[in-house]
N, C-alpha and C positions, 0 to 999 in steps of 0.2 A: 565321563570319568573325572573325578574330583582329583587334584592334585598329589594327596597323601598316594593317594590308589598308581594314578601313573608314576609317581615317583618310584614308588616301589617294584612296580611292572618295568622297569628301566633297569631301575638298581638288580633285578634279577634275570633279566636278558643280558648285561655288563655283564656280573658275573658268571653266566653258562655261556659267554663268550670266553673267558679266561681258562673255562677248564675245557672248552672244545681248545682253544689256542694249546695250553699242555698237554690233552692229546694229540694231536697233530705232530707237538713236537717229541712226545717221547715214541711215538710209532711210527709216524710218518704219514704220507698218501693215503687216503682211504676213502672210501666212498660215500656220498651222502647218505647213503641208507644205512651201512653200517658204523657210520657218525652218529646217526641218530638214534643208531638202539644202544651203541655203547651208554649212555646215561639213561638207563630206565628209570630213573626218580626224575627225571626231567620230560615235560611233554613237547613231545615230538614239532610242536608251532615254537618252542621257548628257542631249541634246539636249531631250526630253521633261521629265530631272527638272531640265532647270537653268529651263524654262520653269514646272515645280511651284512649285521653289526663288523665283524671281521674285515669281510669283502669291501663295504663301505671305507673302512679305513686303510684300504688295499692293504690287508697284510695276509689273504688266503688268494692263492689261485683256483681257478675252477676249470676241470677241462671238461669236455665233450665225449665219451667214447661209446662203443657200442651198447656198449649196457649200463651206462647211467652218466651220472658224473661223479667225479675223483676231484677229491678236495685237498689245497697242501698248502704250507707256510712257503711264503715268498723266503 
């Protein structure tokens, strides 16, 4: 990947970080499945790393429950 290409592959996992972070914050708890279909113009691996990207900078919690896992702002 040339530079131009991942910059931009960055620049747009950053920002589908910020609008999973505003979800989270205007809804609350919700699970990674239904995290990831709330943005249908977004694909679901973009979705995944902005949720990494978050976790990385520890500002989402992730739990474990029987049926999947539940994602939430620290």
């Amino acid at each position: 990947m040339n530079g131009a290409n991942e910059h931009s592959c960055i620049e747009a996992i950053g920002q589908a970080a910020g609008r999973v972070w505003h979800k989270l914050n205007e809804e609350g708890p919700t699970s990674i499945t239904k995290l990831s279909k709330a943005f249908d113009d977004l694909p679901r691996d973009t979705v995944m790393q902005a949720i990494g990207w978050l976790a990385r900078e520890d500002k989402l919690q992730i739990e474990e429950t029987k049926r999947g896992r539940t994602v939430s702002l620290r």
